[in-house]
C-alpha positions in Angstrom: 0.0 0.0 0.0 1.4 3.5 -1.0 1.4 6.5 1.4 -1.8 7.2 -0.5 -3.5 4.2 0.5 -3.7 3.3 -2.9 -2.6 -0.5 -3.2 -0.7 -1.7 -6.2 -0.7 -5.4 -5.4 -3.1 -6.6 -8.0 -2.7 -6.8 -11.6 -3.8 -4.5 -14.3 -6.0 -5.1 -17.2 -7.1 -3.4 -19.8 -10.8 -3.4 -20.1 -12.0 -2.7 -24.0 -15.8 -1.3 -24.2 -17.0 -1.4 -27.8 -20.0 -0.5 -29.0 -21.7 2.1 -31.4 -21.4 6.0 -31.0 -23.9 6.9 -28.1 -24.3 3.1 -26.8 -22.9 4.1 -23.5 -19.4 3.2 -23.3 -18.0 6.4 -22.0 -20.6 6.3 -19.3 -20.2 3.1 -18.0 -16.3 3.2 -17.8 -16.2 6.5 -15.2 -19.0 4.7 -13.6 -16.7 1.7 -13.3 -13.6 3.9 -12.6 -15.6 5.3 -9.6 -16.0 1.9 -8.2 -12.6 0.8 -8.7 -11.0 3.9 -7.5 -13.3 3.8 -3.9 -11.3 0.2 -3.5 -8.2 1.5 -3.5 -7.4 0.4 -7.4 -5.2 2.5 -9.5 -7.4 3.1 -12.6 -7.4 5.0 -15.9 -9.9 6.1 -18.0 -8.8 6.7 -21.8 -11.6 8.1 -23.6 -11.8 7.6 -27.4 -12.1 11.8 -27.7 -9.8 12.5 -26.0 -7.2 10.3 -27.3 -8.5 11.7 -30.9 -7.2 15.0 -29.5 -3.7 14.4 -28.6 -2.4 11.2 -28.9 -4.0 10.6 -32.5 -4.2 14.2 -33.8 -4.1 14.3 -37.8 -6.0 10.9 -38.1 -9.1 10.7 -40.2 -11.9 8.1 -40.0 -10.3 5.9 -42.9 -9.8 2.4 -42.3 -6.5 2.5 -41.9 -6.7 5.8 -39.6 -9.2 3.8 -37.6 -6.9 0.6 -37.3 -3.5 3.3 -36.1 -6.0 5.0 -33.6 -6.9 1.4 -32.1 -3.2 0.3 -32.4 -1.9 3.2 -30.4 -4.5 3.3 -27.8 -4.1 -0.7 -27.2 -0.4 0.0 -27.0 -1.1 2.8 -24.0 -3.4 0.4 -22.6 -1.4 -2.9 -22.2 1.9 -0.7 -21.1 -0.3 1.1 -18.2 -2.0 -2.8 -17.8 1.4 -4.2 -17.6 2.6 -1.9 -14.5 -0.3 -2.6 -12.4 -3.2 -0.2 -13.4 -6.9 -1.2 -14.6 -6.9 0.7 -17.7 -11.0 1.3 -20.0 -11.0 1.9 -23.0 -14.5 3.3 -24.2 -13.5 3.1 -27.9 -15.5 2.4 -30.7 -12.9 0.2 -32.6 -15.2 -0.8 -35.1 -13.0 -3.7 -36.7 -12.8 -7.3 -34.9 -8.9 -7.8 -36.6 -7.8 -4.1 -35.2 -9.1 -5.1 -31.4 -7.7 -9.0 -32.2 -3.9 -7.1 -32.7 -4.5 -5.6 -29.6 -5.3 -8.8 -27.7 -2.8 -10.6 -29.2 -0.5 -7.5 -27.8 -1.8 -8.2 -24.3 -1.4 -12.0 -24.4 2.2 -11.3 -26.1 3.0 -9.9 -22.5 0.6 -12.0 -20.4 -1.3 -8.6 -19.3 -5.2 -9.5 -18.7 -7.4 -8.3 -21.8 -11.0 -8.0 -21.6 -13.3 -7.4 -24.5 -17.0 -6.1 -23.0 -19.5 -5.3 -26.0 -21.7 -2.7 -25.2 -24.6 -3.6 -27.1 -26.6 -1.0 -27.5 -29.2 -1.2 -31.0 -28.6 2.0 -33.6 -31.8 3.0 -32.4 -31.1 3.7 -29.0 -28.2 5.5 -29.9 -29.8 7.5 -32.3 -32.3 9.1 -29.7 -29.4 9.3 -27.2 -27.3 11.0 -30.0 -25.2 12.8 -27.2 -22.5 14.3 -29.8 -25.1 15.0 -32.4 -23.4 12.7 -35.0 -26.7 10.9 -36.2 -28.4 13.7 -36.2 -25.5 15.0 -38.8 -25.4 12.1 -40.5 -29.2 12.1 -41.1 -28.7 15.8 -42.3 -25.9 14.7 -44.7 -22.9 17.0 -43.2 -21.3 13.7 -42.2 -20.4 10.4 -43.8 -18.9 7.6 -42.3 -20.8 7.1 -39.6 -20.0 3.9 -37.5 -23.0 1.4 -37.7 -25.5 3.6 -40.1 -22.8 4.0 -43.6 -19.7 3.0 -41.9 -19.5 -1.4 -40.6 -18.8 -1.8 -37.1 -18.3 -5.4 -36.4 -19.9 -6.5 -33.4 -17.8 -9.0 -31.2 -18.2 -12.8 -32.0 -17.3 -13.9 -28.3 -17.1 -11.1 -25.7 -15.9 -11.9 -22.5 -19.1 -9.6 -21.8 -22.1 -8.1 -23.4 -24.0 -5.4 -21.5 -27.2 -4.1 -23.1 -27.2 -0.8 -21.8 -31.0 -0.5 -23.0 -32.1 -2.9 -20.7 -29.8 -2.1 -17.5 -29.2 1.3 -15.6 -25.6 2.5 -15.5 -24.9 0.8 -12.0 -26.6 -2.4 -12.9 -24.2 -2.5 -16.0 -21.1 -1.2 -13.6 -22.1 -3.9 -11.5 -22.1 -6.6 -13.8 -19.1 -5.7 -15.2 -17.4 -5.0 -12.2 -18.5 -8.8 -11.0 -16.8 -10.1 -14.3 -13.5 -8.4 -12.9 -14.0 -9.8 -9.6 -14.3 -13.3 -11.3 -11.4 -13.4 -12.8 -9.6 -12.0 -10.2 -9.0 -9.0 -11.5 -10.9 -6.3 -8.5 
């Protein structure tokens, strides 16, 4: 335990949340970060936005851009994982091969990799619409939007899907946060 009280005896993991713009990804990891950090865990938080901002500046929304945005934030995520910190990523990554590389990156380093899909329908994102992107995209001053006229391609085998339609935020924190537990990773 550090003077802080915060313990860095257990292992990190990396904690991918994929889903559709608006399916509640962002939400549901600072709800989970909350939890985590009121047990003493050492936790980040790296938002897709964010890491748009600095860490992927320049990139566009082509395929390729997509697959160097996932590449880098995997490669943050497993290096934080690695040295002890719980690390979620509310990232779109909308292509199963680009979040297999970054699997394969954790297991390359045996650091803990967990793929939750956040299953929300285009629907329900669509009335939640908190950045206003389907509401662009219906209005034609955007193209390429993930799940309407760009793929996105769902997880196969999740180690957890959480349909945020059907559960509150805590009920989804919660479930998640028992799937950590299990593996004996909180």
């Amino acid at each position: 335990m550090t003077p802080q009280g915060i313990c860095t005896c257990w292992p990190g993991a990396t904690v991918w949340l994929t889903g559709l713009p608006s399916a509640g990804k962002t939400t549901l990891a600072h709800e989970l970060a909350g939890r985590l950090r009121a047990e003493g865990r050492r936790v980040e938080v790296l938002d897709g936005d964010e890491i748009r901002t600095f860490l992927s500046a320049g990139l566009g929304f082509s395929r390729a851009d997509r697959d160097t945005n996932v590449q880098r934030i995997g490669l943050v995520a497993e290096v934080l994982a690695r040295n002890g910190v719980t690390v979620l990523v509310p990232v779109i990554a909308p292509y199963a091969d680009s979040r297999e590389a970054v699997r394969k990156r954790h297991e390359g380093s045996r650091t803990p990799y967990l793929e939750v899909h956040v299953a929300t329908p285009v629907e329900v994102c669509s009335e939640r619409d908190v950045k206003g992107l389907y509401a662009k995209q219906a209005a034609g001053q955007i193209a390429g939007l993930t799940g309407v006229d760009d793929p996105y391609e769902a997880p196969e085998k999740p180690d957890l899907r959480i349909e945020t339609h059907h559960r509150t935020v805590q009920e989804s924190a919660a479930a998640l946060h028992a799937l950590l537990t299990e593996r004996g990773l909180a």
